[in-house]
Structures are given as C-alpha cells and as structure tokens.
N, C-alpha and C positions, 0 to 999 in steps of 0.2 A: 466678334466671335470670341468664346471666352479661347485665353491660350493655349488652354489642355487641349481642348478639342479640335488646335489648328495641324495644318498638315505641318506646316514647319518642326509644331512641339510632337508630332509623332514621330516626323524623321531625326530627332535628337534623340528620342528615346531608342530608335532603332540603331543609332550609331552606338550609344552607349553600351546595347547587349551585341552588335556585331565587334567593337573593341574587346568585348569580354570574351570572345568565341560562342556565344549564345543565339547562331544562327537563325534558329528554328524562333525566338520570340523577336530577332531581327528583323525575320520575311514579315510575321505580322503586326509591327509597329510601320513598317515601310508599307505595305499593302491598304490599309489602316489612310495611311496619310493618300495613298492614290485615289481611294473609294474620294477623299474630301475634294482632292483638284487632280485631276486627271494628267497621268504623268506628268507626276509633281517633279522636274527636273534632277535635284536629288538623291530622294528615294528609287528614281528609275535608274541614275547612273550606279548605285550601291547594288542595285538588282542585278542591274548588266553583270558587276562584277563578282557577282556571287553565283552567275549563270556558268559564266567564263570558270570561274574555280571546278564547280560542280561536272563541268563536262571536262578538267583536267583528270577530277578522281573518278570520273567514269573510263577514262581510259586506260587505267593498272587495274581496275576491278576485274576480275577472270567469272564471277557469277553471272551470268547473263540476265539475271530478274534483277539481283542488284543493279547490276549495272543500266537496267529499264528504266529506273525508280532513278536513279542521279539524273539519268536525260531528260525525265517528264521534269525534273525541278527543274535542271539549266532552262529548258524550254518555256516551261509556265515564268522565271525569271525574265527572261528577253525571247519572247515568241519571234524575233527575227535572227535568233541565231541558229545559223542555216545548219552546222556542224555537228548538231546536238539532234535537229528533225532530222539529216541524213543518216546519221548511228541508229539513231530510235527507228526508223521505218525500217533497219537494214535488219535489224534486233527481232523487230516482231514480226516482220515476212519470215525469217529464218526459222523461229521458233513456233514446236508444234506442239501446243494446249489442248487440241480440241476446238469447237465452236464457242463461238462469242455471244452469249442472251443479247447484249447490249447493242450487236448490227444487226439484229431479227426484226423487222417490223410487222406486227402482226395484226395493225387493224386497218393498211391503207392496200387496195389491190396493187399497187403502184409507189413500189420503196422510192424510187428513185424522184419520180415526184412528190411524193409525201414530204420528202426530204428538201428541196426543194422549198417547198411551202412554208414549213415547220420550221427551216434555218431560216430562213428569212424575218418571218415572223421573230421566234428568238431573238435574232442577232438586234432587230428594232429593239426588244425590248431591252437589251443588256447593253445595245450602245446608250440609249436613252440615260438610265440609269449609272452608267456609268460617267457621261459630258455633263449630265448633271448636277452631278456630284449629291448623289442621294445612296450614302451609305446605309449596306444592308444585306444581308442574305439570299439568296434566291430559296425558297421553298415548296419542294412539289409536293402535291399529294394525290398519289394515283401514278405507280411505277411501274408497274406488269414488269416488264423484262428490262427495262433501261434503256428502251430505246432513246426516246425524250431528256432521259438525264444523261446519256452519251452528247447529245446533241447541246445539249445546254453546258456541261464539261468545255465540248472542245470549243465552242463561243467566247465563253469566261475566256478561257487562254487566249485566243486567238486577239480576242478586245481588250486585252490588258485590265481584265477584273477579276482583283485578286481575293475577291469574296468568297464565304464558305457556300455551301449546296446543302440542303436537307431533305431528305429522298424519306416523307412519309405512306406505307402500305402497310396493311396485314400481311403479304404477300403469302396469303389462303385466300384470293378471291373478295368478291363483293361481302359486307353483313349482313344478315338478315332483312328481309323490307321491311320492318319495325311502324313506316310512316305508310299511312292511308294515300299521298299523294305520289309515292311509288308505286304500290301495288295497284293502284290504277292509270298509271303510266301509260301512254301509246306505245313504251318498248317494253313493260314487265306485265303488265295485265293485259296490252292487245296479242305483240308479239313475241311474247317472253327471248327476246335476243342472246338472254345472256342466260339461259338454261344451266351455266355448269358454274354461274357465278366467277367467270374468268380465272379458274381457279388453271393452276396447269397441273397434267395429268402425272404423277411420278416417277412413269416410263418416261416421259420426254425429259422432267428436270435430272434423270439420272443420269445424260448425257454431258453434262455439266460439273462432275463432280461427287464427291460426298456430302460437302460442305452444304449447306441451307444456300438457298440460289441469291438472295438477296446479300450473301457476302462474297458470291462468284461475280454479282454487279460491281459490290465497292470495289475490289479487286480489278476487275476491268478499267474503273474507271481513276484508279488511281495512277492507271500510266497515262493518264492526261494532265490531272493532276494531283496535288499529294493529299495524302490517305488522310490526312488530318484535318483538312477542309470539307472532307466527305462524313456527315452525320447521318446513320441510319435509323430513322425511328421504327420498333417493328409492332404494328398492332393496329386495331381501327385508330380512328380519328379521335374515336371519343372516350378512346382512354390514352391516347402518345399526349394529345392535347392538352393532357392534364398536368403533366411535368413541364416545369417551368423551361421555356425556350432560352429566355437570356438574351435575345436576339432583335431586331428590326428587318423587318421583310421588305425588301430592294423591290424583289417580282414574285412574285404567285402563281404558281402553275397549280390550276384545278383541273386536275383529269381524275376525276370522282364520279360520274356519269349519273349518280344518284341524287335525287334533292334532299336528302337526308344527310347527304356525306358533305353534300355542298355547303350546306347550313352547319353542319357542325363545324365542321372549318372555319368558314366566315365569325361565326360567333367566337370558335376556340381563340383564332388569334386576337379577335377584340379585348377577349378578355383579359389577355393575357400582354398588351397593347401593345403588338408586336407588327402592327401597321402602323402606317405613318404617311406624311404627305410627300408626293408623289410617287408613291409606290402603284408598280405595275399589276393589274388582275388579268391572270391570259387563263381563259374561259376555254377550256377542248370540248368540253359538251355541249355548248352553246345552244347548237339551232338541233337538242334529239329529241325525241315527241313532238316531230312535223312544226319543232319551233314556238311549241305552244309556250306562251309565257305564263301557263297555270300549271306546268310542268319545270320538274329539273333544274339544271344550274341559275335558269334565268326567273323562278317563280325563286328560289333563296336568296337571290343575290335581291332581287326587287323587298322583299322582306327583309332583308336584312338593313339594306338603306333605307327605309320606313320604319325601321323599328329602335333608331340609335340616331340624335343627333349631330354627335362629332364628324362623320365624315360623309361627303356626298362624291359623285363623278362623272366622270365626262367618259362618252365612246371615244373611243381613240381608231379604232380599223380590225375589220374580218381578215381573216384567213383562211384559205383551206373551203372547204364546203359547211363548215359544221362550228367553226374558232370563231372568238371576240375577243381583244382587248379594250383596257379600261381602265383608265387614271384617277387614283383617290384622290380626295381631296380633303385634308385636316380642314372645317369651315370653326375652329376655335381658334385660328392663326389670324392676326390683322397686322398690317403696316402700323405703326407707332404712329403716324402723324393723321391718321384714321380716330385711330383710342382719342387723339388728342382735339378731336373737331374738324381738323384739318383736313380733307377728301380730296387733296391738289393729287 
C-alpha cells in the first residue's frame, strides 16, 4: 500500500494538526486512518483523549446546546465513555424543543419493531464496512423525516465509524412519474399509494420550527454526531447528482421507492465513480410492486448491472418484509499473480 494512503501516514498527519491545536482536521486524519484498520491503536488512543478534554470543556460551558455539541464529540470520540452519554442523556431529557422528525416513523405500523429490523440490518452493514476496512461514506437517498438517518447516526458512533453521512432528498415529496414503468407500477398506476407524493402537509412541518425541516433533521442529528460529517444534498437526484461528490460510497441506502429515482442513482454515482469494491447496496424498496422484477428498485438495479461492465454482485440478506442487501463487486480488480499466468 502506497504510504500516503496507510493508516499509520494518516495518524502522523493527525498528530501533526493535533500538536498544532487544529483539532477539527486532527478528528479527520485519525478517522481517516480507522476507516483503513479498524481501531487503529493510535489514532483511537489520541481520540480517547480528545473525548476526555471535550467532556472537561463541556463542564464550565453554562450553554446547554453547547454544552450538547462538546458531549456528542467526547462521545462520537470514545463511544464508551460513559460520563459524556450520562451528561448528554441528562441534557436532552431535561431540555424542551418540541418533537423530534427524526424519532417519528411513519411508514412501519410497528416503531419498535421496524427499529428492530432496520438497526439490525444497518449495524451488518456498517460493521461490515467498517472490519473491513472499505473506506467511504454512507449515502442515502430517500430521507422523509430522518428516521433512517437517525438510525444509521447512532450505528456510525456506536461502531466506531468515523465516516461522513450524506442525507440526499427534495424534501417536497416524490418528482414527477416522468418514466412509463412508474406510471404503470402495481403502486402508482394500480394503487396510487402515494397520492400526495410523500410530501408532508405544512401544518404538520410547522410544529418543528421555522427553519426548512430538513435543517431541524441535520440539527437533530448533529447531537449524535458533529454537524460537519452531516452533508445535506436538497433537490431531486437528478440534479444533487450533478455536482461533484468527492467521495467513495462505504454503503447506499436507497429508499427511493421509484425506478426512476433508483436509476438515476445507480447511474449518478457510476458516473461520478463514487462506487467502489465492496461497497454496501441496502435496497428499502426491494420487494413493492408484489416484487415484480419489471418494477422499481429491482427492474434498475437488474439494468443497471447489464448495462456497465465494471461492477457485478452478490445477495447478501432481506430484512424486514420489503429490504435487500447486496455487495458490489469492482470485476476490473485481479490478484497480480493472476495478470501474471499464475491462478495458484
């Protein structure tokens, strides 16, 4: 592995801007080197003690949102220090916002099972990704209220992955059925499910604030963890996709419900070659249009891998009634003693 890219040469770089007091591009050379080997000795003992500091200046701060915001880093720093989650849960019982978008689930009868499912599912995906050392992103697209990207938040911390989150929606609702194989859909042309377009009605979002709701989400979710790891793209898919990401996608969350959305996706990040080999695909629409495979998430995805040969993949496991995950596969990658004749 070349040296730049080792975790060692990230955690030097990280000592260098922590010797400087440049904390904030310290977390991300150390984070950096955990994505490559998973609690990289090191980088996690510098975290510890930048958790430790963080939860000393949390306790002269008199602000109570500040003082939120130092706990969520000590915490995201060493998720087992227990002094920083006792403040923080004392913090936010105590204090009174209003409701939270982000604990609302609104498409399972059954929060507490959904949740259930859905972390479980997740946590596979982000331990995977994380012991494997496939640095990357997590990227959703299809947010409605945050429930999903709350869930996926508290996982990162909790798993020691210090990776950023990119929360893609219009958050106005579904676009237009633009595509013939929507509008004849088993849920848009038989049983129009989504008649209001998932849009939410602005009586409801006015219980949240003034603020546009999709910055009451990043704000929520920044007491899990810091605001800076939180990218909010706001627009369809097929114009956020168009500005350059920058990034490698760890895991994919598609909760896009449409084969239009799905495909633009798929394609967006191709382009943009923001996939890579083994990264995660967690399919939320999987089996809707009675599962038909000339519907939805599973007629794009099947076209999508027929229509590009760099990457193929493997089922990995359902969830839920309705979920799939699925492992790419870069098939332009060979062992060297392969290239070389050699197939020992």
């Amino acid at each position: 592995m070349d040296q730049e890219l080792s975790a060692e040469a990230f955690y030097e770089h990280g000592m260098v801007a922590r010797r400087a007091s440049r904390d904030g591009e310290a977390f991300t050379h150390f984070a950096r080197a955990l994505s490559l080997i998973p609690r990289h000795g090191p980088s996690c003992a510098e975290l510890k003690a930048m958790s430790a500091e963080c939860l000393a200046k949390a306790s002269v701060v008199n602000d109570p949102t500040a003082r939120i915001s130092l706990l969520a880093r000590a915490i995201e720093m060493d998720p087992l220090n227990k002094g920083a989650r006792k403040e923080q849960d004392r913090l936010l019982t105590e204090r009174k916002i209003g409701p939270d978008l982000t604990k609302m689930c609104f498409i399972f009868y059954d929060e507490q099972r959904a949740r259930e499912i859905h972390g479980e599912a997740y946590r596979r995906a982000v331990e995977f990704v994380t012991i494997a050392g496939i640095p990357g992103d997590l990227l959703e697209f299809g947010v409605l209220g945050g429930w999903s990207a709350r869930l996926f938040c508290e996982i990162m911390r909790d798993a020691f992955n210090l990776n950023n989150i990119h929360l893609f929606d219009s958050f106005d609702g579904l676009p237009n059925y633009d595509s013939a194989v929507d509008r004849e859909s088993y849920e848009i042309g038989g049983r129009n499910i989504w008649d209001n377009k998932m849009r939410f009605p602005p009586e409801f979002l006015s219980q949240f604030g003034q603020q546009p709701h999709q910055w009451h989400i990043r704000d929520r979710l920044a007491e899990i963890i810091r605001p800076e790891r939180i990218a909010v793209h706001v627009g369809y898919y097929s114009e956020t996709l168009k500005e350059p990401l920058n990034t490698k996608a760890a895991i994919v969350h598609l909760d896009c419900d449409l084969y239009q959305s799905t495909a633009e996706v798929l394609w967006g990040l191709f382009d943009q070659d923001a996939l890579q080999d083994g990264c995660v695909l967690l399919f939320d629409d999987w089996n809707c249009n009675k599962a038909n495979p000339n519907f939805g998430e599973r007629r794009a995805f099947r076209e999508f891998l027929e229509g590009q040969t760099r990457f193929s993949s493997s089922s990995w496991f359902t969830y839920g009634y309705n979920a799939a995950a699925f492992l790419l596969h870069d098939t332009t990658l060979s062992v060297k003693s392969e290239e070389n004749g050699d197939s020992r």
